[in-house]
C-alpha positions as CSV (number, residue, x, y, z in Angstrom):
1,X,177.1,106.3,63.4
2,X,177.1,109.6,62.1
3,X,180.2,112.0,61.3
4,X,180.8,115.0,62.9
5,X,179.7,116.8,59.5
6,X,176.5,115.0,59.3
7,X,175.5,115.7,62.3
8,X,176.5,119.5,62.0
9,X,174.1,119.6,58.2
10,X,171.4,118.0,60.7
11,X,171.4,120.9,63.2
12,X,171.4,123.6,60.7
13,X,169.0,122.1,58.4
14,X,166.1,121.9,61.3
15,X,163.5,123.9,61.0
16,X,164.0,125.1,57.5
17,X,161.1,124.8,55.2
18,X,161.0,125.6,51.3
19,X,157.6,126.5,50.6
20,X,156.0,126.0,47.3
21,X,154.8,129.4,45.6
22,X,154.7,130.9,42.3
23,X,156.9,133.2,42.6
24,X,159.0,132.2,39.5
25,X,155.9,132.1,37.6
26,X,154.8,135.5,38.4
27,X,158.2,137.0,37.6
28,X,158.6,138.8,34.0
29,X,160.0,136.6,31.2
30,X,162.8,138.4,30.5
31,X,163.5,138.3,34.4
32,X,163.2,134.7,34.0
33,X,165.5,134.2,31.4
34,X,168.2,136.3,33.0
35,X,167.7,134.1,36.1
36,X,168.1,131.2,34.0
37,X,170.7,132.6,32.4
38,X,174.6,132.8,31.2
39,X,175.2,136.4,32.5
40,X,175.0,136.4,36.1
41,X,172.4,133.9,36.4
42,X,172.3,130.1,37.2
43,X,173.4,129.1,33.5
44,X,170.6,126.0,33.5
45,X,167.7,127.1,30.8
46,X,165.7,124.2,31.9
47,X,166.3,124.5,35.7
48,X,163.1,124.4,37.8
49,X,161.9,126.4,40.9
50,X,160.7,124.0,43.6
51,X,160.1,127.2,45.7
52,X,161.6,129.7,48.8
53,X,162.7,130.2,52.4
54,X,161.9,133.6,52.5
55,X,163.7,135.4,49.6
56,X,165.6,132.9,48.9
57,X,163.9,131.1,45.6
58,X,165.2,127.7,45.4
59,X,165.6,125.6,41.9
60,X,166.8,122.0,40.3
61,X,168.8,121.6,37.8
62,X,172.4,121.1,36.6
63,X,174.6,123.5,37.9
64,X,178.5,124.1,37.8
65,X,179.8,122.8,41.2
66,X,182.5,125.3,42.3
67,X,184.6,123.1,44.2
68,X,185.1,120.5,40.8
69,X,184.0,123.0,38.4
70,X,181.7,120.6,36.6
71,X,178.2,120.7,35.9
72,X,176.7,118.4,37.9
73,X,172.7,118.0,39.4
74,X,172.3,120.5,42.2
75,X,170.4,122.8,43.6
76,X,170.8,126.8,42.1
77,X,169.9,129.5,44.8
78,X,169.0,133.3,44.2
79,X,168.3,135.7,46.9
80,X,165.8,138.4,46.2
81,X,162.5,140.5,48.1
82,X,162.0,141.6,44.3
83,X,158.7,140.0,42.9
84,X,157.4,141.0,39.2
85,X,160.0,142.2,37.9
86,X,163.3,143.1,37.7
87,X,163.6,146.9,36.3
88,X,165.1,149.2,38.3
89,X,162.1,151.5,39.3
90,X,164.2,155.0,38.2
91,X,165.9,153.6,35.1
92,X,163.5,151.4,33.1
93,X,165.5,149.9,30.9
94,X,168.1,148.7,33.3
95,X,167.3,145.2,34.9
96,X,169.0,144.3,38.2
97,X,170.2,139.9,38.4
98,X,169.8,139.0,41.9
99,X,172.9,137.0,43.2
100,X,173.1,133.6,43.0
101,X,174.9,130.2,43.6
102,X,174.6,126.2,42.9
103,X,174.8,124.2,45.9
104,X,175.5,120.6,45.1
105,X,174.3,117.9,47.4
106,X,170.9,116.2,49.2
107,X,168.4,118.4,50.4
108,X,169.4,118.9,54.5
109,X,172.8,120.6,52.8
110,X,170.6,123.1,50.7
111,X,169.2,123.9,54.3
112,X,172.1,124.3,56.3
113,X,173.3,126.5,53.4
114,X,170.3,128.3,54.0
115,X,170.7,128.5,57.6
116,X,174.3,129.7,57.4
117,X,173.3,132.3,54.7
118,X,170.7,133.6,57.2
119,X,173.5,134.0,59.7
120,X,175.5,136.0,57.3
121,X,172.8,139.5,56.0
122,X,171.5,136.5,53.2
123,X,175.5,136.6,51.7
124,X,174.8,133.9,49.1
125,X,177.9,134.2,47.7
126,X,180.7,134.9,50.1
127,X,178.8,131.9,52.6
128,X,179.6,129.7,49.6
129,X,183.1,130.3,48.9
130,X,184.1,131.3,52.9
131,X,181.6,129.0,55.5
132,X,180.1,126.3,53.1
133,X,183.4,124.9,51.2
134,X,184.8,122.7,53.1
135,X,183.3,120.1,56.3
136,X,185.4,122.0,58.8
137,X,183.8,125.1,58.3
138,X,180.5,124.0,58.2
139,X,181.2,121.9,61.4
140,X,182.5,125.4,62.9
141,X,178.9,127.2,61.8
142,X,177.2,124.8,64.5
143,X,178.6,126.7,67.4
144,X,177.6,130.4,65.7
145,X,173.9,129.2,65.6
146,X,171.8,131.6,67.6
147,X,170.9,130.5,71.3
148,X,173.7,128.0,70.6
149,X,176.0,127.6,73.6
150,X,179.7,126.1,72.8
């Protein structure tokens, strides 16, 4: 029988699909790096990109987990349009790092996160720390899906 939780990753998870591209390999390899990367990236050199839902460019790796704050396998998650590169068109030598998070679980959780990130302008990281961190609040997101009534 399945937890109220479970069943509220199920209903947000439908109908996502992560579709496999090369995007990652098409972006500059300094963008790369700073993806990959300490500074405002997903700290995980060696993570890989599995693909998107939209602009948001999915990878594997091992992440730090927010909640335990240890590095643990997971799922890192930027959200960006941007393809290329990352240089500021007017200031060429400036580079912008798209926002992103680790989401640690099994795959339906990476697309209720998704789903609930969609809900929110793409808010990687204010979904994470305000809608995704604990059961109750993911429960609650179930009722806020669109065309859902409560």
């Amino acid at each position: 029988d399945q937890s109220e939780y479970e069943k509220a990753i199920e209903k947000l998870s439908e109908g996502i699909e992560i579709v496999s591209d090369s995007w990652f390999n098409d972006l500059d390899p300094i963008d790369q790096g700073n993806l990959l990367g300490k500074w405002g990236g997903l700290n995980d050199p060696t993570a890989k990109y599995i693909g998107s839902w939209g602009g948001y460019r999915i990878f594997t790796g091992k992440f730090k987990n927010v909640s335990t704050r240890r590095i643990a396998n997971g799922f890192g998650v930027a959200f960006t349009h941007q393809t290329g590169s990352f240089v500021y068109p007017e200031q060429p030598n400036r580079r912008n790092i798209p926002p992103s998070v680790a989401i640690h679980g099994d795959m339906p959780t990476l697309k209720a996160f998704l789903r609930i990130s969609s809900m929110y302008d793409n808010n990687i990281v204010g979904v994470l720390y305000n809608r995704f961190r604990t059961k109750y609040a993911v429960i609650n997101e179930v009722d806020n899906l669109p065309g859902e009534q409560s």
